[in-house]
C-alpha positions in Angstrom: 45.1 28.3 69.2 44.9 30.9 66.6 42.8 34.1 68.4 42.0 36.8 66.7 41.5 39.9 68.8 39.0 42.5 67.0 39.4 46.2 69.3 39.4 49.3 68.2 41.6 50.4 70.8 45.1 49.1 71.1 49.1 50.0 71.4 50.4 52.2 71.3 47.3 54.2 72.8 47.7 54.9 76.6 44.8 54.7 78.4 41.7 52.9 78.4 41.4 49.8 76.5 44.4 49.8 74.7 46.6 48.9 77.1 44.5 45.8 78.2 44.2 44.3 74.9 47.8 44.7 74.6 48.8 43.1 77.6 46.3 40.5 77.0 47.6 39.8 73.1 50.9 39.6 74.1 50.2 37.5 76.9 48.6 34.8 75.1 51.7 34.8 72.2 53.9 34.7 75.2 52.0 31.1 76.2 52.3 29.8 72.5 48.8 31.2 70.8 49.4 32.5 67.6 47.1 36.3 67.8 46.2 38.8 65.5 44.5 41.6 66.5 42.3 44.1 63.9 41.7 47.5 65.4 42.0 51.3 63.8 44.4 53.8 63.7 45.6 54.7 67.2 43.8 58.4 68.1 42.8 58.0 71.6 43.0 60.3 73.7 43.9 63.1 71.4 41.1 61.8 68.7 43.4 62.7 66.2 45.0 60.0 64.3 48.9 60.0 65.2 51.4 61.3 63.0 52.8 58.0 61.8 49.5 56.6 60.6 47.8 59.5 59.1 46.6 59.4 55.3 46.6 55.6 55.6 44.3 52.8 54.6 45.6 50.3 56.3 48.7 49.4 58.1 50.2 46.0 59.2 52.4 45.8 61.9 54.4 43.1 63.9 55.0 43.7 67.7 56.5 41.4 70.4 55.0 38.4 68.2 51.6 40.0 67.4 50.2 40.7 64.0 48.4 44.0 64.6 46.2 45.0 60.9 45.1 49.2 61.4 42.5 50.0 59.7 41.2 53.7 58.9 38.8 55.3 60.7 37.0 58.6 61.0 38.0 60.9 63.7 37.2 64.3 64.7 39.1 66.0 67.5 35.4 67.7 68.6 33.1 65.1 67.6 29.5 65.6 67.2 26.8 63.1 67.1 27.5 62.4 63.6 31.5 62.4 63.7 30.8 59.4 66.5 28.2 57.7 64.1 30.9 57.9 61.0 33.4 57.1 63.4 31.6 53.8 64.4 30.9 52.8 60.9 34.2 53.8 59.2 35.2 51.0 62.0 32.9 48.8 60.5 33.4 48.9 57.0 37.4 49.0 57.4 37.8 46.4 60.0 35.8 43.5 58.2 37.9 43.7 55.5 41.3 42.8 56.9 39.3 40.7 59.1 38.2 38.3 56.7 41.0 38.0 54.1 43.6 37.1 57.3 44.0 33.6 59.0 41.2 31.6 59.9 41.0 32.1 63.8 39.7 29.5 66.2 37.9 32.3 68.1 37.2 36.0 68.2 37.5 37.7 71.0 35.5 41.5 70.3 35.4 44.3 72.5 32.4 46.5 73.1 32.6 49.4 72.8 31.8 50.3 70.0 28.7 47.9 70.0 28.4 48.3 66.3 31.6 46.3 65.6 29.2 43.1 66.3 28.7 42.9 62.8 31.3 42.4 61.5 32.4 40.5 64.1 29.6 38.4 63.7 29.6 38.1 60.1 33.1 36.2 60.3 32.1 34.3 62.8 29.2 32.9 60.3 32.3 33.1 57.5 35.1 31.3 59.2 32.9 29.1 61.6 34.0 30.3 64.4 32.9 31.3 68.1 32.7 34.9 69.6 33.7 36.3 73.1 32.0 39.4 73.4 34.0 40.9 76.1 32.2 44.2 77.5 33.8 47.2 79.0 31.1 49.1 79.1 27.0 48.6 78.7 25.8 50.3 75.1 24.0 52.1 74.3 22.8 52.6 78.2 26.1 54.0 79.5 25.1 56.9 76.5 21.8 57.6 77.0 22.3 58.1 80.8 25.3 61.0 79.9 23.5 62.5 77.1 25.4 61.2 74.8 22.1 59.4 73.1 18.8 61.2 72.8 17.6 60.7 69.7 14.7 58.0 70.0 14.8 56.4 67.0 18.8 55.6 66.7 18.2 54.4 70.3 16.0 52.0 69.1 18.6 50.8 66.6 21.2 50.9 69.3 19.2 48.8 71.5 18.4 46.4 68.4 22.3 46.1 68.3 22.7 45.4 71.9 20.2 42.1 71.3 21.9 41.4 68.5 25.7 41.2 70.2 24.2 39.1 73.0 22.4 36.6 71.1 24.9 36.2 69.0 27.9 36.2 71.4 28.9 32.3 72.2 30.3 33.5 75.8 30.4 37.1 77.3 32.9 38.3 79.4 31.9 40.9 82.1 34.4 43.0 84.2 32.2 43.1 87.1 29.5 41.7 89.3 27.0 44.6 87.9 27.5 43.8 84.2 26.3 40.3 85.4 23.4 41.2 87.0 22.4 43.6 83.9 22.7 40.6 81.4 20.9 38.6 83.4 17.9 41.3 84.0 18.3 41.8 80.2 17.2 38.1 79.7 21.0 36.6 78.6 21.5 33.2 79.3 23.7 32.8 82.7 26.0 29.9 81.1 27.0 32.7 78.2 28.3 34.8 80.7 31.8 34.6 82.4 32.8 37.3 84.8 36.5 38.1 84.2 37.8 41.4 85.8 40.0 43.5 84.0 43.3 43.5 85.4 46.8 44.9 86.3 50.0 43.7 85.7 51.4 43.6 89.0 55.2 43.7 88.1 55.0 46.6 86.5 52.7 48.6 88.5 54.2 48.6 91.8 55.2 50.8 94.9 57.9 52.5 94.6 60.1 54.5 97.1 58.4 57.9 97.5 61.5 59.6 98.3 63.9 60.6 95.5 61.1 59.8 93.1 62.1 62.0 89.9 58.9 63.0 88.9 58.4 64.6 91.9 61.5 66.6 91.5 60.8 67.6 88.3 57.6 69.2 89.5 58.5 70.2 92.7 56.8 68.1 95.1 59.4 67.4 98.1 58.0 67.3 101.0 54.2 67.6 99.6 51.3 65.5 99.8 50.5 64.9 96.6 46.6 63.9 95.2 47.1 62.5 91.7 44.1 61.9 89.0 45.4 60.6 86.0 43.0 59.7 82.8 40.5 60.6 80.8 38.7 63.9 81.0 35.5 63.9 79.7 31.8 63.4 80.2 31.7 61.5 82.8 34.8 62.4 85.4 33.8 66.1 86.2 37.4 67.4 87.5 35.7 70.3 88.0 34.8 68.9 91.3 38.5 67.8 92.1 39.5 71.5 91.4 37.0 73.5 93.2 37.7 71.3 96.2 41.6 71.5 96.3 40.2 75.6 96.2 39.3 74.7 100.1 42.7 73.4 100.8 44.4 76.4 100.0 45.2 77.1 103.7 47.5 73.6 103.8 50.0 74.6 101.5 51.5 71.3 101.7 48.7 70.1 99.7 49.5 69.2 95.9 46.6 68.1 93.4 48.2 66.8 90.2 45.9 66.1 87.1 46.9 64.2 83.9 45.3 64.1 81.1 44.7 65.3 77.3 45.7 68.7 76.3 42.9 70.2 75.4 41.0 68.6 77.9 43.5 70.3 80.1 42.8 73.5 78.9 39.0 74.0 79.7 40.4 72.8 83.7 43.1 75.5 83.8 40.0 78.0 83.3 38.5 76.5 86.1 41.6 76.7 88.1 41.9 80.5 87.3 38.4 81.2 88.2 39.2 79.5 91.7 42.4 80.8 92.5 43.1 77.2 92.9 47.0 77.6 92.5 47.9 74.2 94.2 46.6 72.2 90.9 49.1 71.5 88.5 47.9 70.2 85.0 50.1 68.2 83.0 50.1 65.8 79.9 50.0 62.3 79.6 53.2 60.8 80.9 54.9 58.0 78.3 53.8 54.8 79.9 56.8 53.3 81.0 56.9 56.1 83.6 53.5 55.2 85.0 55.0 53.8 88.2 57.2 56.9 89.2 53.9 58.9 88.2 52.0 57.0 90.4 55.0 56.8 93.5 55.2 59.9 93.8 51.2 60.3 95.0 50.1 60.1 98.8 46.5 59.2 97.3 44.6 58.4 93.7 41.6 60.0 92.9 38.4 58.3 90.8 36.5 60.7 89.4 32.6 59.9 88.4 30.0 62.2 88.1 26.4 61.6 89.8 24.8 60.6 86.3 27.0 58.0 85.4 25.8 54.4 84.7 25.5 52.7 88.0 27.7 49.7 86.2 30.7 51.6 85.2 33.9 50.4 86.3 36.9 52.4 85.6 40.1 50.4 84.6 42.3 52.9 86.8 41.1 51.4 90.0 43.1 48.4 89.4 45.9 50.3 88.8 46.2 52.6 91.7 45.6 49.4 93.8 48.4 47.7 92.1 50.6 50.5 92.8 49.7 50.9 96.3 48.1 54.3 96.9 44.7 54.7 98.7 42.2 55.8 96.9 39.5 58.5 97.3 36.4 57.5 95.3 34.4 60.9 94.6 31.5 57.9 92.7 27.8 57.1 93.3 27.1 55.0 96.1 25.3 52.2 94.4 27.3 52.1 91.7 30.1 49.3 90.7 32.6 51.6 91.0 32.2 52.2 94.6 31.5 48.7 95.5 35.1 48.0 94.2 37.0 50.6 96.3 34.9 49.3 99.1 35.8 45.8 99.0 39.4 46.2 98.4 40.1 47.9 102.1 41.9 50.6 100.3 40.0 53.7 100.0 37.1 55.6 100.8 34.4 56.6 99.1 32.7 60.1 98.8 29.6 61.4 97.0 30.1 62.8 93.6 30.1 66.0 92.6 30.4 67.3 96.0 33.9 69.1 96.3 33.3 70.0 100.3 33.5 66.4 100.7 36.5 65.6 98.8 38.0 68.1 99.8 37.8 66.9 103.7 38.7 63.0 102.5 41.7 65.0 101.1 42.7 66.7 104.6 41.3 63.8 106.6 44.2 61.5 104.8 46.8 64.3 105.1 46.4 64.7 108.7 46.7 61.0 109.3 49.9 59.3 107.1 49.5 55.9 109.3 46.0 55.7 107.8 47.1 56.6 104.5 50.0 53.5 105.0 47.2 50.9 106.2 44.9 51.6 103.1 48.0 51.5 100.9 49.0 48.1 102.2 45.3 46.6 101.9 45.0 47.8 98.3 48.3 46.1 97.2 47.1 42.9 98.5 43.8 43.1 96.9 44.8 43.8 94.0 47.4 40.8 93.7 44.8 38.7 95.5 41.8 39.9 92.6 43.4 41.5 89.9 46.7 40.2 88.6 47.4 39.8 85.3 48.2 36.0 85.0 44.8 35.4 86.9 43.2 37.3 84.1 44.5 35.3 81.3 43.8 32.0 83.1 40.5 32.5 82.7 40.4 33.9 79.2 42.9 30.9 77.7 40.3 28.5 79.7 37.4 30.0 78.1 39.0 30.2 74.7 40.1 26.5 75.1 36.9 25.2 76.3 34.9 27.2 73.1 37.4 25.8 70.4 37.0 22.7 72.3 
């Protein structure tokens, strides 16, 4: 087949999306598909488009036998309502250009977010007579609203016109979790569109590793320390805040390590936090490059997921997957109810704790440290699930099946 993949995020971005789509277009060249992907210019986490792209329009690329067509978009590093409006439609415009003038695909496979890249997505589809797998990371303009993001009444009205617009128009949808399902359906979205497909992990590559003589733990002198990782995006929605006051009430366990990774200038607003807290067994550092991932993630007793109490009951964080694959137990500082807890909870590998309530992670945190067999049974159980539910070739099954069946 010829697929065209059209997401704004991809390689060599490091977090999020990207690295899905990547695996995902690569995956499907590796099994004889010819794919082409249109997405911007990478920016993500920074928002600041990186060195090597800047000042372009566009930019073709060819890597490990996918076509990969940048387009420009509009990027702030501080973006305001308007910046992410301009943002969205910069997408837009940009995208549907090299979109249309490239090879006639036999399907379209769009990501959302952003929601407004329906358009054009749709808008080929009617061009090229093709069909369109809307596959949704995240539920728009909801997920927005709920944060804060959203408040104006009248571009929520157009946001939710959007949203009607992607499903009805979408031939299939794929959903990353039970949740997303039972939204569409509540929404009114016909059940045989919908095709739950969890993101996933590539299990070779994330993997336990032996903790000891782990270099990233020399190089940051954790020997002999239980170490609590977070590593991903800082923003809205994680409140490390919480993560840092609570390794504040571990200060009498000096064994204790909390490591946090993420953006620089994210960063920068924690270390403030840190100061104010005398919270000097946090170490902040940048993203790691990605093929150190698994060392990063080795050297940690335990993963943290990070959600604050106003977050979408639906949203599923893509780094759950991963610290499952890599065998670390995870504490889940998350609502209740939401999807993200569910998954930590049905995997055997971690525990879950309210949100926004660093008393409580910080006694998950001491509870785990005081009791390493513990720590080594959740490990174990998340391993297995996630090579039971979430590896990578089970992922792409389903998607080359779904593909196959809408060209058919």
């Amino acid at each position: 087949m010829k697929i065209l993949i059209y997401s704004y995020n991809y390689h060599p971005e490091p977090i999020g999306i990207a690295p899905l789509m990547t695996e995902l277009a690569e995956g499907l060249v590796r099994r004889g598909h010819s794919v082409r992907v249109v997405t911007g210019m990478p920016n993500y986490p920074q928002r600041r488009i990186y060195d090597d792209y800047r000042g372009k329009l566009y930019v073709t690329e060819a890597q490990n036998g996918v076509k990969i067509q940048r387009c420009y978009v509009w990027v702030r590093p501080k973006p305001g309502f308007m910046d992410r409006v301009l943002l969205e439609s910069s997408f837009v415009l940009s995208s549907f250009v090299k979109a249309v003038s490239g090879w006639k695909p036999d399907v379209i496979l769009l990501t959302s977010p952003p929601l407004p890249a329906c358009v054009p997505a749709t808008l080929l589809k009617w061009i090229r007579g093709c069909p369109v797998v809307l596959n949704l990371q995240d539920v728009l303009p909801e997920a927005a609203i709920v944060t804060g993001l959203l408040r104006n009444k009248l571009l929520i009205r157009v946001f939710e016109g959007l949203e009607r617009f992607a499903y009805r128009h979408a031939d299939r949808i794929s959903a990353i979790a039970d949740g997303f399902v039972d939204n569409l359906l509540e929404k009114g979205v016909d059940p045989k569109k919908i095709a739950l497909i969890p993101n996933w992990v590539d299990t070779d590559f994330i993997r336990p590793l032996p903790n000891k003589n782990n270099t990233f733990r020399a190089e940051h002198d954790l020997e002999g320390k239980f170490v609590v990782l977070y590593s991903g995006n800082i923003a809205l929605t994680q409140g490390l805040e919480t993560l840092i006051r609570a390794a504040s009430f571990l200060l009498d366990a000096p064994d204790i390590a909390v490591i946090i990774v993420g953006e620089g200038r994210a960063l920068d607003v924690l270390k403030k936090r840190r100061e104010i807290w005398g919270a000097t067994n946090v170490t902040l550092l940048p993203f790691q490059p990605r093929e150190r991932l698994p060392e990063m993630l080795s050297a940690a007793n335990v993963g943290m997921v990070m959600q604050k109490s106003n977050v979408i009951a639906i949203n599923m964080p893509s780094k759950i997957q991963v610290l499952l694959a890599s065998g670390l137990p995870i504490i889940a500082s998350v609502p209740e109810d939401g999807t993200a807890a569910k998954a930590v909870q049905n995997s055997g590998g971690g525990v879950v704790v309210p949100p926004e309530s660093p008393q409580s992670v910080a006694a998950a945190i001491r509870h785990l440290y005081e009791n390493p067999r513990e720590v080594e049974a959740l490990g174990q159980r998340a391993r297995q699930f996630a090579l039971e539910n979430y590896a990578f070739e089970q992922a792409l099954d389903r998607y080359e099946r779904l593909f196959v069946e809408l060209v058919r």
